[in-house]
mmCIF file of the N, C-alpha and C atoms, coordinates in Angstrom:
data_MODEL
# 
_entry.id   MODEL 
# 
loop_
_atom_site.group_PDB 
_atom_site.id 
_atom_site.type_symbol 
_atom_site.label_atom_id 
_atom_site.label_alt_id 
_atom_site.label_comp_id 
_atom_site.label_asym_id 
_atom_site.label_entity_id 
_atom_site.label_seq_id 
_atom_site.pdbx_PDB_ins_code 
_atom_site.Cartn_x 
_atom_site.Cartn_y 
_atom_site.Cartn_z 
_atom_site.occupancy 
_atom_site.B_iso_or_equiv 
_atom_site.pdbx_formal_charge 
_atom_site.auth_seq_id 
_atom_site.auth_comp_id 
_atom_site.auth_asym_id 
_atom_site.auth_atom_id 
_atom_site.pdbx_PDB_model_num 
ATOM 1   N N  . UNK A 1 1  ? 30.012  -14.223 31.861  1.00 0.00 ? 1  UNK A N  1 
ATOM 2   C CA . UNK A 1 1  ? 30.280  -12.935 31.264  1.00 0.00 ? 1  UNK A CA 1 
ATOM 3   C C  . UNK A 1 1  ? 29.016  -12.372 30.642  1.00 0.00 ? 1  UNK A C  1 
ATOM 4   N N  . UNK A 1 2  ? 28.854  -10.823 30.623  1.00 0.00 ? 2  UNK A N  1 
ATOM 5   C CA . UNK A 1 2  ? 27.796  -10.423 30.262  1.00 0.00 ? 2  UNK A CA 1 
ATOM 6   C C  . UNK A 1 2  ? 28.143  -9.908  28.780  1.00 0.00 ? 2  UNK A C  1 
ATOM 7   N N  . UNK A 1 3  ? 26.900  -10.100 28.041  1.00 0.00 ? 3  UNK A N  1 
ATOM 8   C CA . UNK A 1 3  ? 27.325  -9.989  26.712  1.00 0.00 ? 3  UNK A CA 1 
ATOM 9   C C  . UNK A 1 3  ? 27.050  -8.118  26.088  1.00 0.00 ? 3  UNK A C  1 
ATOM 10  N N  . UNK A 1 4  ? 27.633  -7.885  25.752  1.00 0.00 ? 4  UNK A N  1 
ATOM 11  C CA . UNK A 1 4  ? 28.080  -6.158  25.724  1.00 0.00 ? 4  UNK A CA 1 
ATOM 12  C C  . UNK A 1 4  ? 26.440  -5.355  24.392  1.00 0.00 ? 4  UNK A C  1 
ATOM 13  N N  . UNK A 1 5  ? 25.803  -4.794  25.450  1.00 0.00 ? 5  UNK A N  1 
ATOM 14  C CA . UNK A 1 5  ? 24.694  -4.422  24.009  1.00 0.00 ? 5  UNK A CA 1 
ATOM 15  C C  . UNK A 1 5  ? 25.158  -3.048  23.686  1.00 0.00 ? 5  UNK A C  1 
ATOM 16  N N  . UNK A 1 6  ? 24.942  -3.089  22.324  1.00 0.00 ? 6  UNK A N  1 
ATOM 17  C CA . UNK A 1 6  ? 24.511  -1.542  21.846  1.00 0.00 ? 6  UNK A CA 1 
ATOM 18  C C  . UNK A 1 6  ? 23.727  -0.795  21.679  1.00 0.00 ? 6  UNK A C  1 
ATOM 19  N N  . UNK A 1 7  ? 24.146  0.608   22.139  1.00 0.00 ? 7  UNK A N  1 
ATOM 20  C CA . UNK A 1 7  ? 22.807  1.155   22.235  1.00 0.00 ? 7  UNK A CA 1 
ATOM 21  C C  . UNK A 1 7  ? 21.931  1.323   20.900  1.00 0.00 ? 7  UNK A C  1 
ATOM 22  N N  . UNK A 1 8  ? 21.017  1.390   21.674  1.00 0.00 ? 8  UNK A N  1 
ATOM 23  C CA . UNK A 1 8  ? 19.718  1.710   20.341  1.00 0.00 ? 8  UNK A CA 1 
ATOM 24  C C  . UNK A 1 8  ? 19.578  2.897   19.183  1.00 0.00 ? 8  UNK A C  1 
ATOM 25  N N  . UNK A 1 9  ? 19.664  2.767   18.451  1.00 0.00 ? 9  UNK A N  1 
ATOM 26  C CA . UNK A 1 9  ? 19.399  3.625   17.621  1.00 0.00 ? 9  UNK A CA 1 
ATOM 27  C C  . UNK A 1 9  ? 18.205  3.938   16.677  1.00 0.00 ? 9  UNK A C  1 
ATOM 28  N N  . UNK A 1 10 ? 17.415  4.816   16.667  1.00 0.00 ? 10 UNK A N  1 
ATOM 29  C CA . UNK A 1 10 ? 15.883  5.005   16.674  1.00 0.00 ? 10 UNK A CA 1 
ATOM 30  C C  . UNK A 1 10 ? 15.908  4.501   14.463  1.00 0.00 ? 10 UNK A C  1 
ATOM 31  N N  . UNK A 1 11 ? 15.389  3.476   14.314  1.00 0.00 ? 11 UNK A N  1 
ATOM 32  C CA . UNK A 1 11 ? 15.412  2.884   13.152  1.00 0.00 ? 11 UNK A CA 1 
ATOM 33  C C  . UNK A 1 11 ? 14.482  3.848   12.107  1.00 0.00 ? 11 UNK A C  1 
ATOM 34  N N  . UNK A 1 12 ? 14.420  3.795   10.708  1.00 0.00 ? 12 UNK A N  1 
ATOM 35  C CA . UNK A 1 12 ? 13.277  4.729   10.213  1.00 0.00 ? 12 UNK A CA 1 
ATOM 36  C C  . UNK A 1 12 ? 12.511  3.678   9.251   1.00 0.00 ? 12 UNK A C  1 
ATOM 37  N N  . UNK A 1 13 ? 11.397  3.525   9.511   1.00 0.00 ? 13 UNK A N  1 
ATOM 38  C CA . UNK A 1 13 ? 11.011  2.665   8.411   1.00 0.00 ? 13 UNK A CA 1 
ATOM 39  C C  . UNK A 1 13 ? 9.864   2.870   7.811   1.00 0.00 ? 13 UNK A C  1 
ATOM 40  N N  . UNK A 1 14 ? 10.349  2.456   6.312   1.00 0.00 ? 14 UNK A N  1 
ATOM 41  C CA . UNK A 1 14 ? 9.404   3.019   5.479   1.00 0.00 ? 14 UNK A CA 1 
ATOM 42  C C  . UNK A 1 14 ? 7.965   2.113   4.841   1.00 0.00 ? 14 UNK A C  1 
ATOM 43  N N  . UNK A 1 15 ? 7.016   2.742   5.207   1.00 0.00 ? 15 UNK A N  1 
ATOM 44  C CA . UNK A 1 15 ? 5.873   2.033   5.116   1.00 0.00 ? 15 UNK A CA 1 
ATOM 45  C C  . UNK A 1 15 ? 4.910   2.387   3.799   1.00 0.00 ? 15 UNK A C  1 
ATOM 46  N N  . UNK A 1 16 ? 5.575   2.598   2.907   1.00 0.00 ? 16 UNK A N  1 
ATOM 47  C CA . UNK A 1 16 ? 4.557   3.553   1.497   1.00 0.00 ? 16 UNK A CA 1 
ATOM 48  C C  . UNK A 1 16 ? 4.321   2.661   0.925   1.00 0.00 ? 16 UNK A C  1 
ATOM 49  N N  . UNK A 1 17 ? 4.898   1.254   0.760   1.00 0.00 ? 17 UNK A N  1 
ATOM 50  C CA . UNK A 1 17 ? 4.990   -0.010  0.082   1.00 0.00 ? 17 UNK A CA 1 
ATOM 51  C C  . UNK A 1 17 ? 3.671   -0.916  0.445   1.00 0.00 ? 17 UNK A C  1 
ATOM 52  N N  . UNK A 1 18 ? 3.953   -0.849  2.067   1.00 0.00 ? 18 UNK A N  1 
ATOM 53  C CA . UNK A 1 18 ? 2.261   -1.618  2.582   1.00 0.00 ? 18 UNK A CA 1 
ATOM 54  C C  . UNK A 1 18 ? 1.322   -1.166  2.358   1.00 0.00 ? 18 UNK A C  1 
ATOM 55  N N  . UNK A 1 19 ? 1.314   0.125   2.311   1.00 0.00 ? 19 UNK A N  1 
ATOM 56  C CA . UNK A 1 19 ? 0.335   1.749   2.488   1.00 0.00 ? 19 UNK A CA 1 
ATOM 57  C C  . UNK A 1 19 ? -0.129  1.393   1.024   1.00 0.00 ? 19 UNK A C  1 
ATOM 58  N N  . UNK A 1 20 ? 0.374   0.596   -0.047  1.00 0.00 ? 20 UNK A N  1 
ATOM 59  C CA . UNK A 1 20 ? -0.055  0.752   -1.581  1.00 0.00 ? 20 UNK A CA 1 
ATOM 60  C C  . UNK A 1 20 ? -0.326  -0.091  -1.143  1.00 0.00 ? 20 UNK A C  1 
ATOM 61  N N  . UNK A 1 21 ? 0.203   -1.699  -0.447  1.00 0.00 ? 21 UNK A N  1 
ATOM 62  C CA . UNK A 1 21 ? -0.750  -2.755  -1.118  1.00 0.00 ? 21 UNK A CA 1 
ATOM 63  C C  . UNK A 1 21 ? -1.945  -2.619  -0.409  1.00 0.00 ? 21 UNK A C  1 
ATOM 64  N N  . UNK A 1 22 ? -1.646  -2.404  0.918   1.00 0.00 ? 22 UNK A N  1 
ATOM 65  C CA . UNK A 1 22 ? -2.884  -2.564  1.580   1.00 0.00 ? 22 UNK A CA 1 
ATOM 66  C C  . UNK A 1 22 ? -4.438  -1.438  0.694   1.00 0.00 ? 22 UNK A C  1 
ATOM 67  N N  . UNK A 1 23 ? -3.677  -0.476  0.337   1.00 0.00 ? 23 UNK A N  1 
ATOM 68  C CA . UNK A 1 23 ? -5.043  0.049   -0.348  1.00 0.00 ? 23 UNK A CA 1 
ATOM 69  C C  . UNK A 1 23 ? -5.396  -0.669  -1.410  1.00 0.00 ? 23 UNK A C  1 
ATOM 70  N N  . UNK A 1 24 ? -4.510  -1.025  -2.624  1.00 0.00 ? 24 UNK A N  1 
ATOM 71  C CA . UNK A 1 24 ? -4.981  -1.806  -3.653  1.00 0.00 ? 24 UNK A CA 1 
ATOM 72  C C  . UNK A 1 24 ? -6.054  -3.077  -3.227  1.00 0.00 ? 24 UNK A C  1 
ATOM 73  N N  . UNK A 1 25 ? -5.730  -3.581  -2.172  1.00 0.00 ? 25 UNK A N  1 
ATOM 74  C CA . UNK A 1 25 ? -7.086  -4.996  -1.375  1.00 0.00 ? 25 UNK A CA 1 
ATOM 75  C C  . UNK A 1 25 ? -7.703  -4.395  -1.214  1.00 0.00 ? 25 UNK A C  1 
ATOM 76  N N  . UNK A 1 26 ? -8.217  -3.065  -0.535  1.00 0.00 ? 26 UNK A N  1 
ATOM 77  C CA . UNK A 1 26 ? -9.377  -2.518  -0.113  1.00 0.00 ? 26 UNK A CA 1 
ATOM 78  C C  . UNK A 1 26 ? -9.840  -1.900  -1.424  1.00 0.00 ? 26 UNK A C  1 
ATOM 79  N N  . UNK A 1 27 ? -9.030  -1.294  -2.518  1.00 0.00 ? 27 UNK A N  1 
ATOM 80  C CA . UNK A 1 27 ? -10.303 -0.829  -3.310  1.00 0.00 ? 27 UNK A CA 1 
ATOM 81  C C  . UNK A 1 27 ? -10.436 -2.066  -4.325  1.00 0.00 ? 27 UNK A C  1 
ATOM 82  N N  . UNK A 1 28 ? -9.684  -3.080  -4.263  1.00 0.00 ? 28 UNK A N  1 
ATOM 83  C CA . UNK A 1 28 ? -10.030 -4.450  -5.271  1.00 0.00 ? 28 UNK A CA 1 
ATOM 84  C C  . UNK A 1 28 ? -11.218 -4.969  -4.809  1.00 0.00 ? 28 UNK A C  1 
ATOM 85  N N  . UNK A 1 29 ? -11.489 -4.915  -3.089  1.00 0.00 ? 29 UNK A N  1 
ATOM 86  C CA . UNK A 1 29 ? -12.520 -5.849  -3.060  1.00 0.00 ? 29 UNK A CA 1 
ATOM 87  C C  . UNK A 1 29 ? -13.695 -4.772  -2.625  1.00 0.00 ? 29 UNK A C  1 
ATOM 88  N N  . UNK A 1 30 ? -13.379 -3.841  -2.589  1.00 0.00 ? 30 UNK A N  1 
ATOM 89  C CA . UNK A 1 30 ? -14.798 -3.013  -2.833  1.00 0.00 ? 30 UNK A CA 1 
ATOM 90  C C  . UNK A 1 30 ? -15.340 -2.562  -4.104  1.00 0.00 ? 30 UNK A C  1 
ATOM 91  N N  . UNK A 1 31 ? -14.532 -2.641  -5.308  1.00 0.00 ? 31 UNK A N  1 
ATOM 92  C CA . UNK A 1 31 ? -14.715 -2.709  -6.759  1.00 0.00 ? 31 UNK A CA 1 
ATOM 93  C C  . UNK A 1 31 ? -15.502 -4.101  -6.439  1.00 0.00 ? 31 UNK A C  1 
ATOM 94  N N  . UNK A 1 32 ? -15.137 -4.864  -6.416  1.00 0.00 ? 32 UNK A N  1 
ATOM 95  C CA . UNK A 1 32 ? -16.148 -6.067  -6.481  1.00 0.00 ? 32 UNK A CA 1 
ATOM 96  C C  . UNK A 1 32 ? -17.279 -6.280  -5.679  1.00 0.00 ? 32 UNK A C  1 
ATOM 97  N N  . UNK A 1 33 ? -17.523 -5.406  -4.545  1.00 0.00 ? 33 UNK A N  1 
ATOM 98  C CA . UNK A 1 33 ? -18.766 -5.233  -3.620  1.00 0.00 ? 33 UNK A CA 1 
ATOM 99  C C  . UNK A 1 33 ? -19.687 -4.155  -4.663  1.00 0.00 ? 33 UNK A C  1 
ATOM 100 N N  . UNK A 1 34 ? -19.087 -3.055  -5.114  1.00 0.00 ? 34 UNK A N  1 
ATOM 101 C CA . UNK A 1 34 ? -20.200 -2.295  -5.414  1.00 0.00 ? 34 UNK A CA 1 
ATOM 102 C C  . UNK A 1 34 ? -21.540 -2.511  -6.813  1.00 0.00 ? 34 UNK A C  1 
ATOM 103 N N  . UNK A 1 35 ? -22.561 -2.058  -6.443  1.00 0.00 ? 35 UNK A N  1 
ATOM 104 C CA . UNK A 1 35 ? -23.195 -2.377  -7.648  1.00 0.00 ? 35 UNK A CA 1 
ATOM 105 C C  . UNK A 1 35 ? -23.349 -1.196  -8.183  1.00 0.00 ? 35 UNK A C  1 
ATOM 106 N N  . UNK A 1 36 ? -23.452 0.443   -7.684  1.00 0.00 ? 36 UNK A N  1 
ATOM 107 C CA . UNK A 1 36 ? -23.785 1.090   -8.944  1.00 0.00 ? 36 UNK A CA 1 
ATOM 108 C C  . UNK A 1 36 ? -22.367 1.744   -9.338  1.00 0.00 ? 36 UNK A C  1 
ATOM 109 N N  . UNK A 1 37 ? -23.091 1.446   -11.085 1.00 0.00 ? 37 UNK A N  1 
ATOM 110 C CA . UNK A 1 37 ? -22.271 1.633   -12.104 1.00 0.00 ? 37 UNK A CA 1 
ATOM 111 C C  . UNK A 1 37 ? -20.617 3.251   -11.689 1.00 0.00 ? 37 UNK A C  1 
ATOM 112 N N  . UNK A 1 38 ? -21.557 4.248   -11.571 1.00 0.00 ? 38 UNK A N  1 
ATOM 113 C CA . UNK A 1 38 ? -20.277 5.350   -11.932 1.00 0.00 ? 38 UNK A CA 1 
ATOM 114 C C  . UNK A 1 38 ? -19.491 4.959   -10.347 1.00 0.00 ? 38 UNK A C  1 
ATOM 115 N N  . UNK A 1 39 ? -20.171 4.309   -9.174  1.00 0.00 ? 39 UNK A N  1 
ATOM 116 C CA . UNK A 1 39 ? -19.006 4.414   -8.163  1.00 0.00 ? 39 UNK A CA 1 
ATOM 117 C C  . UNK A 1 39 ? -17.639 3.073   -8.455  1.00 0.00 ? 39 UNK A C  1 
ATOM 118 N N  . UNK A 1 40 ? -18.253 2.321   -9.319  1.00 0.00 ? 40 UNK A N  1 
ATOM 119 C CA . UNK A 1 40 ? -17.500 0.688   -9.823  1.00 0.00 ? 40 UNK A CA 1 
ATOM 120 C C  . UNK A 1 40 ? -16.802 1.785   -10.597 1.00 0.00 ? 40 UNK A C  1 
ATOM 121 N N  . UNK A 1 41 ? -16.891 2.389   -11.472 1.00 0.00 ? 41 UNK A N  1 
ATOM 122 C CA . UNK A 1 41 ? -15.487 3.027   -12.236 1.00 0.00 ? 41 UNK A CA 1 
ATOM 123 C C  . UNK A 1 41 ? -15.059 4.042   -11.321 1.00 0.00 ? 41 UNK A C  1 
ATOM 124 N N  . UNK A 1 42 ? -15.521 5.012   -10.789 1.00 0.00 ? 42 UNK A N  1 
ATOM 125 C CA . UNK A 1 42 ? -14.260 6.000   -9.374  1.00 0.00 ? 42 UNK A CA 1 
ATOM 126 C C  . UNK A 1 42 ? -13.079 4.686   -9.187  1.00 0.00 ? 42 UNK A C  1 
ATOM 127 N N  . UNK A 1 43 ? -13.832 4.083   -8.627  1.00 0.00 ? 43 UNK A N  1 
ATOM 128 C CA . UNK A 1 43 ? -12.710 2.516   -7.708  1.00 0.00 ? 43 UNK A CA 1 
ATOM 129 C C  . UNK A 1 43 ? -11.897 2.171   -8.206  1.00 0.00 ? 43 UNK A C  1 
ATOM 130 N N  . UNK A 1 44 ? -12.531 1.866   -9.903  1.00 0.00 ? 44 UNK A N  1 
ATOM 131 C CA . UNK A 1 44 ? -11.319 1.341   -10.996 1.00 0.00 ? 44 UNK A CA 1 
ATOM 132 C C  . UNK A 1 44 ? -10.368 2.122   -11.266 1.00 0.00 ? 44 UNK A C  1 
ATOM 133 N N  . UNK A 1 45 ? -10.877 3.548   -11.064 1.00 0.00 ? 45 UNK A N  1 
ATOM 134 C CA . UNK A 1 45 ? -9.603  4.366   -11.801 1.00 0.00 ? 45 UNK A CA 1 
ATOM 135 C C  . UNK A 1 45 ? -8.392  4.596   -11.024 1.00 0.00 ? 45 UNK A C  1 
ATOM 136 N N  . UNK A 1 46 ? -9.461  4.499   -9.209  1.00 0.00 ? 46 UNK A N  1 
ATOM 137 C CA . UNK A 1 46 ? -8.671  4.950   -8.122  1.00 0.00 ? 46 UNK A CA 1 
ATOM 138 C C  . UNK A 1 46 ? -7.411  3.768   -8.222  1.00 0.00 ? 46 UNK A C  1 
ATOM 139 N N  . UNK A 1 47 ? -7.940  2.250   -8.591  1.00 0.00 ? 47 UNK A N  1 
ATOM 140 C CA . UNK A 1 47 ? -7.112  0.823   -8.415  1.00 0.00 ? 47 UNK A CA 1 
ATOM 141 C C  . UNK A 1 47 ? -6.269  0.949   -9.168  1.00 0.00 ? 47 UNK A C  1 
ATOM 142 N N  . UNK A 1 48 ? -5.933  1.549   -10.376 1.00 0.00 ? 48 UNK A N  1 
ATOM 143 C CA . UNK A 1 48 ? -5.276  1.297   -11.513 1.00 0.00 ? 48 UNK A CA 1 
ATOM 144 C C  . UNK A 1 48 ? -4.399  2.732   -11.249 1.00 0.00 ? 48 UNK A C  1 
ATOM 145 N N  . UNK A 1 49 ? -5.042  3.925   -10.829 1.00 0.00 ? 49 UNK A N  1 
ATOM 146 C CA . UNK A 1 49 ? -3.650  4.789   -9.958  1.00 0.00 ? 49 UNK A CA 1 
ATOM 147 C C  . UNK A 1 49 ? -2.605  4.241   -9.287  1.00 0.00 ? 49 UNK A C  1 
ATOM 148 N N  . UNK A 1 50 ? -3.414  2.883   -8.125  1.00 0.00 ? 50 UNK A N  1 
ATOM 149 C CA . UNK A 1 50 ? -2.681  2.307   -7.209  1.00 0.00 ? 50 UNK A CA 1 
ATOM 150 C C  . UNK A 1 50 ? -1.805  0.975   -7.959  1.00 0.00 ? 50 UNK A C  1 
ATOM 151 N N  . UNK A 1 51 ? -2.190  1.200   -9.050  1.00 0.00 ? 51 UNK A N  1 
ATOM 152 C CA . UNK A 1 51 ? -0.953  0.129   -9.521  1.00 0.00 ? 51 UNK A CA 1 
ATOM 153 C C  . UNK A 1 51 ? -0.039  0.771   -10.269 1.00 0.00 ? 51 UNK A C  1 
ATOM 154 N N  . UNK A 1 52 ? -0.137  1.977   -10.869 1.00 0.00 ? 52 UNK A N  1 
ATOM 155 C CA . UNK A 1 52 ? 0.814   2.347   -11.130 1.00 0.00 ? 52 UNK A CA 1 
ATOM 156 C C  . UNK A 1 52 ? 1.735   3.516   -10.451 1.00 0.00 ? 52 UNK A C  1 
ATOM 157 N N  . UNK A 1 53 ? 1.162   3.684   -9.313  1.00 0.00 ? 53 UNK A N  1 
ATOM 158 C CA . UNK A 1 53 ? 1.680   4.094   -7.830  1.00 0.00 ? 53 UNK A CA 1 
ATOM 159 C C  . UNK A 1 53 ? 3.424   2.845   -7.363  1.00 0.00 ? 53 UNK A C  1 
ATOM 160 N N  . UNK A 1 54 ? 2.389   1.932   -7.262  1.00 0.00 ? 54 UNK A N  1 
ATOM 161 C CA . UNK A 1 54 ? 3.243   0.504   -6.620  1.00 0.00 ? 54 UNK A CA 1 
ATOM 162 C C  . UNK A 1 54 ? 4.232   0.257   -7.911  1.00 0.00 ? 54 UNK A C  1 
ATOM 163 N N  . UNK A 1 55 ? 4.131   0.265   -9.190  1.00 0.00 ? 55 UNK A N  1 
ATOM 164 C CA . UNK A 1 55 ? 4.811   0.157   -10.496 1.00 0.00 ? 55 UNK A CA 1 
ATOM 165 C C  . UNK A 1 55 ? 6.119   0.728   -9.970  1.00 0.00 ? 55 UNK A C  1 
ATOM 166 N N  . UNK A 1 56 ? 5.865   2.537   -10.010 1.00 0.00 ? 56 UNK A N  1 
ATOM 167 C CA . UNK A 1 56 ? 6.525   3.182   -9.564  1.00 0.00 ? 56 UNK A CA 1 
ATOM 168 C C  . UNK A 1 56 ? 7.549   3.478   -8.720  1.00 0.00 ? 56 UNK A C  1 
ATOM 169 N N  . UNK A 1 57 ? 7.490   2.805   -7.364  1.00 0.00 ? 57 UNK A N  1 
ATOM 170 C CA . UNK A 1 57 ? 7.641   2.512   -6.290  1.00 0.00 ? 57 UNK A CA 1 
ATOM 171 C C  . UNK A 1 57 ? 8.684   1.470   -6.448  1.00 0.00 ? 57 UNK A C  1 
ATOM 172 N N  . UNK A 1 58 ? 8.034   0.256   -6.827  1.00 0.00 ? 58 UNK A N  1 
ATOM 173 C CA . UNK A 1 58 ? 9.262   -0.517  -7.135  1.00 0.00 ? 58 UNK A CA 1 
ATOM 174 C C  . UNK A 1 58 ? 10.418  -0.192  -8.150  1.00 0.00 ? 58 UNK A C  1 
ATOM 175 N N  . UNK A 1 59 ? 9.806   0.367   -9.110  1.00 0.00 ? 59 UNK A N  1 
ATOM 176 C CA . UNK A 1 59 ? 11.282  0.878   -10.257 1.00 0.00 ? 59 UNK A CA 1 
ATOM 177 C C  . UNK A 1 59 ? 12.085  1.680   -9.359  1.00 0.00 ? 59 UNK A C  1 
ATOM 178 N N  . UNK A 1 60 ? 11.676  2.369   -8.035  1.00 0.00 ? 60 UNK A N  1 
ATOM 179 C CA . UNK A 1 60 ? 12.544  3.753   -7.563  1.00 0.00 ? 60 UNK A CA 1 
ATOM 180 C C  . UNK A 1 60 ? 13.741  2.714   -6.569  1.00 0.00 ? 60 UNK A C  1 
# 
């Protein structure tokens, strides 16, 4: 007997969750690559947006 499929239904998935962590690694470890001073704080401020981006995110 053949086993009965259902059809497909086009899934939606939400990717804003990876989209934060994955940026938080990239500006964590380029905060730690850079040496001059005012671009090491842009990074920090940008990192600490991205955590309370992801904060956010999870409370919702």
């Amino acid at each position: 007997m053949r086993k009965q499929q259902l059809p497909r239904v086009a899934g939606v998935k939400i990717w804003e969750g990876m989209n934060i962590l994955n940026s938080l690694l990239f500006f964590k470890e380029a905060y730690q690559r850079e040496e001059d001073i005012e671009k090491k704080e842009k990074l920090e401020k940008k990192f600490m947006e991205l955590k309370l981006k992801l904060k956010n995110y999870k409370a919702a």
